[in-house]
N, C-alpha and C positions, 0 to 999 in steps of 0.2 A: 412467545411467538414461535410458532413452527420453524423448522428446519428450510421447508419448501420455501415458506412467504420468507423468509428470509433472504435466502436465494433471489428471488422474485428481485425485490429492494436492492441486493444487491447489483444482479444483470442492469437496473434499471439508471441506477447511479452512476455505474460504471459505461453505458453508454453514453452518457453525458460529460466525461471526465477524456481530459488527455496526458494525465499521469497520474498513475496511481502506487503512492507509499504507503507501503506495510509496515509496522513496526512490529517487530518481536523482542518482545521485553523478557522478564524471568517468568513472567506468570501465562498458563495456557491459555487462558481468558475463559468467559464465556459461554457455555453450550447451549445450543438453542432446542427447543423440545426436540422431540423424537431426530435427533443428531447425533455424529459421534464426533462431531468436528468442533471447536470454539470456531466463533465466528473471525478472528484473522486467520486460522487456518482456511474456514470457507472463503473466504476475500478473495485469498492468495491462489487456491484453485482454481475459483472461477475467474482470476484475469489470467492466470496460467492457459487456457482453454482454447486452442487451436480457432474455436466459433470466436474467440473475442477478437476484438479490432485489431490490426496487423500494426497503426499506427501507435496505439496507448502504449505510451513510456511505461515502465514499470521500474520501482526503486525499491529495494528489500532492505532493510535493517535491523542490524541486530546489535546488539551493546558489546559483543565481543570480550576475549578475557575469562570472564564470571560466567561459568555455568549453571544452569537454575536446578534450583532443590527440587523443581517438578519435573519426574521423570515421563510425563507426557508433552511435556515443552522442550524436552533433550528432543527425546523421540523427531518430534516436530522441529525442530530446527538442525537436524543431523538429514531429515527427506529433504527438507530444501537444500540445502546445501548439495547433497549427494545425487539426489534424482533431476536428470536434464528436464524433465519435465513441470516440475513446479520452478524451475530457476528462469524459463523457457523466453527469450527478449528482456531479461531484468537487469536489471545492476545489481548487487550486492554489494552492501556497504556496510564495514565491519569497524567497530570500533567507537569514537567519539560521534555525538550528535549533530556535531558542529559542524563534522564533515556533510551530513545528510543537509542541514542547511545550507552550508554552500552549494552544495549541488542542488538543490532546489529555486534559489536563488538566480543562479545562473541560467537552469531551464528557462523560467519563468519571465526573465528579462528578453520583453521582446527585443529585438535587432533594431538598429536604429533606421534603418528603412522600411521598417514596421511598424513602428513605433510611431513614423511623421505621415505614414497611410491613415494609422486610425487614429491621430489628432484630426486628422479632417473628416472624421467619418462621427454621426452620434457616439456620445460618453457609455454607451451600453456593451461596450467589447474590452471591461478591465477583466483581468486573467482571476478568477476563484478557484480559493484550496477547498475540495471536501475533506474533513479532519476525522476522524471517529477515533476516539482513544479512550480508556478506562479513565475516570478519574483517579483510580488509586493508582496509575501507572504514571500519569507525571508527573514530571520534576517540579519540585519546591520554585 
C-alpha cells in the first residue's frame, strides 16, 4: 500500500476515534511504499496535526529503560520526545504497560451519570478500542 492511501486509512480512522494510543516498541515498524516513515511514525504525525480534532485524547507509549538496536527507532522516539510538535495534546507514558492500561481503563469508564443516560438509550453506544499492533510485537 502507498504512503498516500495509507494516510487516507489513516485520517479516516482517526476521525472516528476519541483516543488514540501509540505504541512504540523496539522495532521501527513497517514502511509503507514510496514513504520514509513506518507506519506508527505516520499515525503519530497525523493525530499530532493541528487539522486533527482538538478533542482526540492522544496516549504515547513507550517501554522505557531499554533502548532499541534500531538506530531509526532511537532516532524516532528521541523527536517525540524532544519536538513539542509530535508530543502536541499527548500524554506520555514511560515505562510498564500496565500503566498504559490503567490509564485507558479509567478513560474509557464512562461516569456514572453517563453511564445511567445510556442504559436508557439503545445497546449501540458501548465505548470501542481501534488496536493496530504488529504481531511480532506482542507480549506472550
Amino acid at each position: 500500500m502507498l504512503g498516500a492511501d495509507v494516510e487516507t486509512v489513516v485520517r479516516d480512522c482517526v476521525a472516528k476515534c476519541t483516543i488514540a494510543v501509540h505504541l512504540l516498541g523496539q522495532r521501527y515498524g513497517v514502511t509503507p511504499e514510496d514513504s520514509s516513515e513506518s507506519l506508527p511514525a505516520l499515525q503519530l504525525r497525523l493525530t499530532a496535526e493541528p487539522t486533527c480534532r482538538a478533542n482526540l485524547q492522544r496516549l504515547i507509549w513507550m517501554p522505557g529503560g531499554s533502548e532499541s538496536a534500531d538506530e531509526r527507532q532511537r532516532a524516532f522516539v528521541l523527536r517525540v520526545q524532544e519536538d513539542p510538535a509530535l508530543h502536541h495534546r499527548a500524554e506520555i507514558i514511560e515505562g510498564n504497560l500496565n500503566l498504559l492500561k490503567k490509564d485507558l481503563i479509567r478513560r474509557l469508564a464512562p461516569e456514572p451519570e453517563t453511564q445511567a443516560r445510556n442504559a436508557a438509550k439503545s445497546p449501540g453506544g458501548v465505548p470501542k478500542l481501534y488496536l493496530i499492533c504488529d504481531p511480532k510485537t506482542r507480549a506472550p
